[in-house]
N, C-alpha and C positions, 0 to 999 in steps of 0.2 A: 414420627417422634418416638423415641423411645430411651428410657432412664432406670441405668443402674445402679445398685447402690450394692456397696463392698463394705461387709462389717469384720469385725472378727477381733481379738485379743492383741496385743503388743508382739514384736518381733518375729510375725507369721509371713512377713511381706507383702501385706494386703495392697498398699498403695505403689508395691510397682506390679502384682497384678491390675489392679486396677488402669494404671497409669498405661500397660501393655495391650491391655483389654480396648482402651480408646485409642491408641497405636494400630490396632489391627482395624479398628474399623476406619481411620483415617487412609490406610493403604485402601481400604475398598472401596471409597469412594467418599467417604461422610463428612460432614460439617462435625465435629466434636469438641466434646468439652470435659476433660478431666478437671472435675473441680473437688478443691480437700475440703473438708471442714474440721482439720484438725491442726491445733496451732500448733504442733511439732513442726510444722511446715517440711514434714520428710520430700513431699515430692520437689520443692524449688531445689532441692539437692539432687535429687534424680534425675530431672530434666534439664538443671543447671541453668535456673533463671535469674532474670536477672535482678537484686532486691529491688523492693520499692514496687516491683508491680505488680496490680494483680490482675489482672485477664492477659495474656500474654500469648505470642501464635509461637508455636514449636518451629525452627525448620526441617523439615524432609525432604529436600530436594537430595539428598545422597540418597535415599531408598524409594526413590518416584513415586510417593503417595499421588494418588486422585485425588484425595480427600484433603481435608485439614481438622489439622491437631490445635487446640488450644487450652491451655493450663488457668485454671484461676484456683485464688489464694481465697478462702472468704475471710474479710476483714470489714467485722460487724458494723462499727461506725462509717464505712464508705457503703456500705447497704441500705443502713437506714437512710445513711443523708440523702440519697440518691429516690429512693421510701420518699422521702417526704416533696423532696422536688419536684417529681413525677405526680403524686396523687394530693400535693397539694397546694392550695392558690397561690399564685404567688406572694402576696402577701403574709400571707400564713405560714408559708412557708419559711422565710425569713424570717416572721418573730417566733419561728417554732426554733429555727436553728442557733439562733441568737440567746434563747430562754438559760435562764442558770441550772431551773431542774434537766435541763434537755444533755445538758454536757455530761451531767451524772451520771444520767440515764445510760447513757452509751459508755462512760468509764466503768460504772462500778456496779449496772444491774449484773446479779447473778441470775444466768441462764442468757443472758443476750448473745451469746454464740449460738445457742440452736433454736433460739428465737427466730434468728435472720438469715440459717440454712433453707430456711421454707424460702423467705422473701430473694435468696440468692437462688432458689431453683427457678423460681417464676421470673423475674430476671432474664435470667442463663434464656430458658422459655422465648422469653419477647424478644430476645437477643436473636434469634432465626436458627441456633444449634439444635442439627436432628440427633443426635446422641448425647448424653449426658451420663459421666462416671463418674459417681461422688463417693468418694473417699473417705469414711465416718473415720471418726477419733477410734486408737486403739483402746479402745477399752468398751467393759460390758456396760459403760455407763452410755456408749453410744448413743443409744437408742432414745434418748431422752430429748434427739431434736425432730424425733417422730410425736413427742407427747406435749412435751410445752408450747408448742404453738396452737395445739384441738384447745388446751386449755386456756390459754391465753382469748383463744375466737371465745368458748364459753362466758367469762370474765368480762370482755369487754359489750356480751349481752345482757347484762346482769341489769334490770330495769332500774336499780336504784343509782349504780353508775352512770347509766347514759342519763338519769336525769339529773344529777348534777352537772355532769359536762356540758348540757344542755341550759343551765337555770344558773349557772355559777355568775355568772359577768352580771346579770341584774340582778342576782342578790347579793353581791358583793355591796354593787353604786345602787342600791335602793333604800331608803330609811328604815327597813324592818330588818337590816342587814344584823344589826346589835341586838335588837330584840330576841331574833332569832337564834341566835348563836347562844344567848343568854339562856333561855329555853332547850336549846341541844345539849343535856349531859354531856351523849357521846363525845360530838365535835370538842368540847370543854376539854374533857379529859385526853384527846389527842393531840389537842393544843397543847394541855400542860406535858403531855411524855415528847413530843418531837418540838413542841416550840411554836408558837403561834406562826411566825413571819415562816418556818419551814410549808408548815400545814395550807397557808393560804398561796405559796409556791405552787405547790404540787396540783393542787385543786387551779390556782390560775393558770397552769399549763395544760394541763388534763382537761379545761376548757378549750383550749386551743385546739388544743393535740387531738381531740376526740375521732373527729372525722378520720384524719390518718392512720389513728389506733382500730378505727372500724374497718375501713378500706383494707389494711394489711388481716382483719380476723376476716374480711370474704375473701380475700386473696389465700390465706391458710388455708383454709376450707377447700378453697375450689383445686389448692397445688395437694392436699392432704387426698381428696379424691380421686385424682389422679395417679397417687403414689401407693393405691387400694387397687387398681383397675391391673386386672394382670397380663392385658393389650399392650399397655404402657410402661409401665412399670414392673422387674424385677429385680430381689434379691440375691446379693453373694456371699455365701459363706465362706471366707477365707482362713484355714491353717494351716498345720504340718502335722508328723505322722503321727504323733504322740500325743497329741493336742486333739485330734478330729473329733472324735468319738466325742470327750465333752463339750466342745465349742458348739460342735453341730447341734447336738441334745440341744444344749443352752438356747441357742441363736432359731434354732427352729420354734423352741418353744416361744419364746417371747414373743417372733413373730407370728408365728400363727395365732396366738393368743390376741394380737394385733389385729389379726386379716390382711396381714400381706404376703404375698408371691415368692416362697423363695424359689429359685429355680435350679442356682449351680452350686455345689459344694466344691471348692479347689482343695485338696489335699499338695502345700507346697514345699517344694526345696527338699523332695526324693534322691538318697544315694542312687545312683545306678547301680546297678551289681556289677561286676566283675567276671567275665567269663575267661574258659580256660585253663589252664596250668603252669606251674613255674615249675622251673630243673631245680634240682637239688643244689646247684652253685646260687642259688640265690642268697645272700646276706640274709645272717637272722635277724637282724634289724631289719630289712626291707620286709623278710617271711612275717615277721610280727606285724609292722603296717598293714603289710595286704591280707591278714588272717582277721586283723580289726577291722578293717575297710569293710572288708566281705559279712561279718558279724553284725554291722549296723544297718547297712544295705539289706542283708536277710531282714531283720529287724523294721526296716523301713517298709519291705514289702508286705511280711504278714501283717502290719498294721494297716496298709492299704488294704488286703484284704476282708481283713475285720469291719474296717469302714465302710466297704462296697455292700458286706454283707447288711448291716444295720442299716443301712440309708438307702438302696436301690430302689425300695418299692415306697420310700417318703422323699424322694429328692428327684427332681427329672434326669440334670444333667450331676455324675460326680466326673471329675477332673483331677489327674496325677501330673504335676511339673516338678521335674528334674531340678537338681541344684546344679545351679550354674557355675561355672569352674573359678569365676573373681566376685565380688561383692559386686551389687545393681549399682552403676555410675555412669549416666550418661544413657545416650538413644541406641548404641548399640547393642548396650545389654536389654534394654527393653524391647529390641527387634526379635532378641533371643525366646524371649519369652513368649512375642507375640506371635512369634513361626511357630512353638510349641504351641498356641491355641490355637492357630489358624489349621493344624492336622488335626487337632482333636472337635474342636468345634467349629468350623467354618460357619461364617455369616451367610444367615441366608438369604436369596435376595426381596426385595420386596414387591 
């Protein structure tokens, strides 16, 4: 089993590296799973899925994979629901799903997308995929479905929560229920800012819910372990030329600041240079094109060199991809990409 994770900034092409990256290892034989977690939903556009779904198998029978490719969308509320199915009773389940704070919960908490990245890796996991390429949000906000779910496991340790969740239902139906409350400042004053009938919502679900809130904070924990473990799990730093230098900085630091593995830096969508000469019968408009082509391509390459130099003795693998002659649409272009990594970094076998 082993799981990569592709970060990097807006319009670097991270998710059709990515998407290329699980391409290559589906020709080699793998079970895979290119999964996003970003609601752009740029890859069902790449792979041209079909909507409405989300775990979906690729076909490859025009490029003979061994392997198998498979795409999923994460969409938070088919996570959790599936969360609570699995890890809890069935009857609990049901009045978990049923509950009015439960619907909110999954419409309107903020952070419930990187909440349920964690609970979508461990998933993907029991699902039997030996590769996983998950696709973070373009942006440096990525990283935050690396930290709210350690905190969320913390939170839902928290000894004075788990004794409610634990004590709520009989002290709700027990006769010192009023007395109590009467005696609680706090609860008083939470009553009066959100509303009594909100307050005993929440706390009556939070009863319910507890067990599944615990179950998914050992499940974070244990998928959080294994996404620290660098057997298992590595990181990709994905940009372009111009870009590397601080993306990497950035992205390395935060990770390592982390403790997680980065391994590859892609430097993408490199001009190629231009070799050769033209006659003097060439159009000056054509001489002007090919004098700028050539000027940005130079351009493109001492910045890779700069990169290599900065990063060689902090980064294992760095990686240069080519721009490719049409926009990323479809499996053909992502072949393209995946033949340039398969020269540069072949899979190794295991």
């Amino acid at each position: 089993m082993r799981i990569r994770i592709f970060v990097g900034t807006g319009g670097v092409g991270k998710t059709s590296v990515a998407a290329a990256s699980g391409l290559k290892a589906a020709l080699a034989g793998r079970k895979c799973l290119v999964l996003t977690i970003d609601p752009a939903l740029r890859l069902r556009t790449t792979l041209r899925l079909d909507p409405g779904g989300i775990d979906q198998r690729v076909d490859l029978a025009s490029l003979s994979a061994q392997g198998e490719l498979w795409a999923g969308l994460l969409d938070a509320g088919s996570t959790l629901n599936r969360a609570v199915r699995l890890y809890g009773e069935p009857r609990q389940a049901e009045t978990v799903l049923r509950h009015p704070v439960y619907h909110s919960l999954v419409q309107s908490l903020a952070g419930m997308q990187e909440l349920m990245a964690i609970e979508r890796i461990d998933q993907a996991l029991a699902d039997g995929f030996e590769d996983l390429f998950i696709d973070t949000a373009p942006s440096r906000h990525a990283l935050e479905f690396l930290d709210k779910p350690e905190f969320f496991a913390q939170l839902v340790s928290i000894p004075l929560l788990r004794l409610v969740g634990r004590t709520y239902k009989w002290f709700e139906g027990s006769m010192f229920s009023r007395l109590g409350r009467k005696s609680l400042e706090l609860y008083t004053k939470v009553e009066e800012l959100l509303g009594a009938k909100l307050v005993r919502q929440v706390l009556d679900f939070y009863s319910i819910f507890r067990t599944i809130a615990e179950g998914y904070a050992d499940r974070a924990r244990r998928t959080s372990s294994l996404l620290h473990d660098p057997k298992t799990t590595t990181f990709t730093i994905v940009s372009t030329a111009f870009k590397a230098a601080r993306d990497g900085d950035y992205f390395l630091g935060e990770l390592d600041r982390r403790k997680f593995h980065v391994e590859t830096l892609v430097v993408n969508r490199l001009w190629p240079g231009v070799g050769g000469s033209f006659g003097a019968d060439v159009p000056p408009q054509a001489a002007g094109l090919i004098a700028w082509y050539r000027s940005v391509s130079e351009a493109h390459a001492q910045a890779w060199e700069r990169v290599s130099a900065a990063f060689s003795a902090r980064i294992p693998k760095l990686i240069c991809l080519s721009e490719l002659a049409r926009d990323i649409d479809g499996l053909s272009a992502l072949a393209q990409i995946a033949g340039q990594l398969a020269s540069l970094d072949p899979i190794r076998p295991e």
